[in-house]
C-alpha positions in Angstrom: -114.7 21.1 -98.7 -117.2 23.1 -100.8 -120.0 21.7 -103.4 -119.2 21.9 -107.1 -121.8 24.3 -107.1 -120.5 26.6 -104.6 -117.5 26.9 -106.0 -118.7 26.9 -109.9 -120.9 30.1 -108.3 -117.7 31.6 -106.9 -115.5 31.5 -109.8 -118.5 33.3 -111.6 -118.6 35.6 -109.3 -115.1 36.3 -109.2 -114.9 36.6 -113.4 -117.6 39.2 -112.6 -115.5 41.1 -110.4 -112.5 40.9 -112.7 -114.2 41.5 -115.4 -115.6 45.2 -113.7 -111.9 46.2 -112.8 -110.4 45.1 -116.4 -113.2 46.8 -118.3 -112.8 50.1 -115.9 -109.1 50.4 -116.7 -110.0 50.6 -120.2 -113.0 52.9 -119.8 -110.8 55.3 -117.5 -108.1 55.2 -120.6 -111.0 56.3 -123.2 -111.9 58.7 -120.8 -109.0 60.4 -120.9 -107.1 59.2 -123.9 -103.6 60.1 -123.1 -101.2 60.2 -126.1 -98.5 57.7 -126.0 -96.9 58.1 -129.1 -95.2 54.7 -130.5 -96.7 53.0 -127.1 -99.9 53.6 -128.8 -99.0 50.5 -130.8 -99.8 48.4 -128.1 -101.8 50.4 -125.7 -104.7 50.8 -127.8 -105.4 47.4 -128.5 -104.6 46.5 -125.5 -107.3 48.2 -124.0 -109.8 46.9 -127.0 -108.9 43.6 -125.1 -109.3 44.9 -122.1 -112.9 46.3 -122.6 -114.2 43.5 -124.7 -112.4 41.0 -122.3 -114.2 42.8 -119.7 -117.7 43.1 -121.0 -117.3 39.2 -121.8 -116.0 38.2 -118.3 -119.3 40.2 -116.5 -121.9 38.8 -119.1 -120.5 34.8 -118.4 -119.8 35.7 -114.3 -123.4 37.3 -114.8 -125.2 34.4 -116.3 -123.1 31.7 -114.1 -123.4 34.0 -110.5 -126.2 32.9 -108.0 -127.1 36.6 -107.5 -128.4 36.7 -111.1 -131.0 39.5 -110.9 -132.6 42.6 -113.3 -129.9 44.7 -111.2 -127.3 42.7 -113.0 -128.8 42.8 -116.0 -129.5 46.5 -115.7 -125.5 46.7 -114.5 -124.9 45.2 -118.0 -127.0 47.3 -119.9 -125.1 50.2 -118.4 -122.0 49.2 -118.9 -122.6 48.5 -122.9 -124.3 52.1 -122.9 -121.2 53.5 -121.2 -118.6 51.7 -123.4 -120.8 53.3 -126.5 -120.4 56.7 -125.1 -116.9 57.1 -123.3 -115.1 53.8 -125.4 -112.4 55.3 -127.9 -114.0 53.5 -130.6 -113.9 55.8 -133.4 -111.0 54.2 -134.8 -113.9 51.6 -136.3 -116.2 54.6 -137.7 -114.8 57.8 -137.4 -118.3 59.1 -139.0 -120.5 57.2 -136.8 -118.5 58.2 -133.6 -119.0 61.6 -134.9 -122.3 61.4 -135.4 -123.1 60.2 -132.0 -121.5 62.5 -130.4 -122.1 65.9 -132.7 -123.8 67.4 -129.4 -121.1 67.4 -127.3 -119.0 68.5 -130.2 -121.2 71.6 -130.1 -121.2 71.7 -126.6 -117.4 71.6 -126.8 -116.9 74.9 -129.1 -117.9 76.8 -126.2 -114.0 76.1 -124.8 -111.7 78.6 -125.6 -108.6 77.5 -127.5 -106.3 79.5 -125.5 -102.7 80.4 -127.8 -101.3 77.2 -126.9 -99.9 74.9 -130.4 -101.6 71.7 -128.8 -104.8 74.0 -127.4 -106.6 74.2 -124.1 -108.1 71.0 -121.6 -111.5 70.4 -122.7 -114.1 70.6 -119.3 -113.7 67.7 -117.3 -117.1 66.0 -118.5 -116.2 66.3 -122.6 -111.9 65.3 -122.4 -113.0 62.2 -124.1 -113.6 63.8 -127.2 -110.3 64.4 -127.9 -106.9 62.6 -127.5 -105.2 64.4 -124.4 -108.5 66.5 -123.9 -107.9 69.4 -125.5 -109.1 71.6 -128.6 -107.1 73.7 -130.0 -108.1 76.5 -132.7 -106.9 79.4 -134.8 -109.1 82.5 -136.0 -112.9 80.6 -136.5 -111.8 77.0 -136.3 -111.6 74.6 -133.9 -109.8 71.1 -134.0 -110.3 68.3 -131.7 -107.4 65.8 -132.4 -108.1 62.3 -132.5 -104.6 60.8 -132.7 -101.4 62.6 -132.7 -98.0 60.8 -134.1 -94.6 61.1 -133.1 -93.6 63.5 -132.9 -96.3 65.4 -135.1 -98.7 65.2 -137.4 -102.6 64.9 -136.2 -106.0 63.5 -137.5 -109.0 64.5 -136.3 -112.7 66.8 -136.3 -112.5 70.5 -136.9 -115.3 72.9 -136.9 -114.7 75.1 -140.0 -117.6 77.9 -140.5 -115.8 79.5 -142.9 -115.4 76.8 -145.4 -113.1 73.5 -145.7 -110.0 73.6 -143.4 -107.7 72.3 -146.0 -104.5 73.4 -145.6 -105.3 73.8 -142.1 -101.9 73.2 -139.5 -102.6 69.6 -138.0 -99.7 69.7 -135.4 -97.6 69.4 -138.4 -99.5 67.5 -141.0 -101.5 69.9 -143.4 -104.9 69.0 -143.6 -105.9 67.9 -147.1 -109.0 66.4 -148.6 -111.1 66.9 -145.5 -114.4 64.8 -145.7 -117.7 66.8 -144.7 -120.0 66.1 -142.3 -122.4 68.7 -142.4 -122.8 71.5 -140.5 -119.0 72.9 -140.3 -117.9 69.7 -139.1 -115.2 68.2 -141.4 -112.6 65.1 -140.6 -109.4 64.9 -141.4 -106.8 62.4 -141.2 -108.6 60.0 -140.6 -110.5 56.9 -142.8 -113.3 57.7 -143.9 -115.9 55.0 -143.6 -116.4 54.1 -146.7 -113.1 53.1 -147.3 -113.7 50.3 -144.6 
């Protein structure tokens, strides 16, 4: 039979463990935020659990494990960072996502839209930008959906040099009242901050 304490460090170890492979499902759905449609209802905050549940299982399996160490620590550090960069968390702050990401936004202009209604993939290291990965674009603007309904209408950031992109073709919903963020960025469809 095993001590208390070997076992107490074995569960810990384990939450750790579970805790990696529920907070990687999540981070490989932000990555590549496919569209669901009505299952979005339940997927995304499913995998809000998932990551928060996750980040919370490896932080007590962490403090709890016998192999405590800095690499641990550093593992959590990472993980936090990566959850911040690759999480689909502009939902909460559509602004501050934004804003956080505005260079890879620019980077991301460089795709061409193709002809395609829905656009062309976005490269491999910037599909999380977008639901579905793509960006899709007509004369000088560009618009990188963050949600798309069933079975249309759209929300999202569009690059805009020529002015604001109202009226601008949504997949379906006609983009009014877009909110500037500087630069030829504008939102659209979605909350603004400020409205909480």
């Amino acid at each position: 039979m095993q001590p208390s304490g070997e076992r107490s460090r074995g569960a810990a170890e384990a939450a750790f463990l579970i805790g990696l492979a529920v907070w990687l499902i999540a981070m490989v759905w932000s990555y590549f935020r496919p569209s669901l449609w009505v299952l979005d209802v339940v997927v995304v905050p499913l995998m809000w659990v998932f990551a928060v549940g996750g980040i919370t299982a490896m932080a007590v399996g962490a403090m709890f494990s016998a192999r405590r160490s800095m690499i641990t620590g550093a593992g959590l550090v990472v993980v936090l960072l990566l959850t911040g960069v690759v999480g689909a968390w502009w939902q909460a702050s559509p602004r501050v996502w934004f804003e956080t990401h505005r260079a890879l936004y620019e980077q991301a202009l460089h795709t061409d839209p193709g002809d395609d209604y829905y656009g062309a993939p976005l490269p491999l290291h910037l599909r999380f930008l977008s639901v579905g990965g793509h960006v899709s674009g007509r004369k000088d603007t560009r618009f990188f959906p963050q949600w798309i309904g069933t079975p249309d209408d759209a929300g999202g950031y569009l690059y805009s040099p020529s002015g604001s992109p109202a009226g601008y073709d949504m997949y379906g919903q006609v983009c009014s009242d877009p909110t500037a963020l500087g630069g030829d960025w504008w939102m659209c469809g979605l909350k603004s901050d400020a409205q909480g």
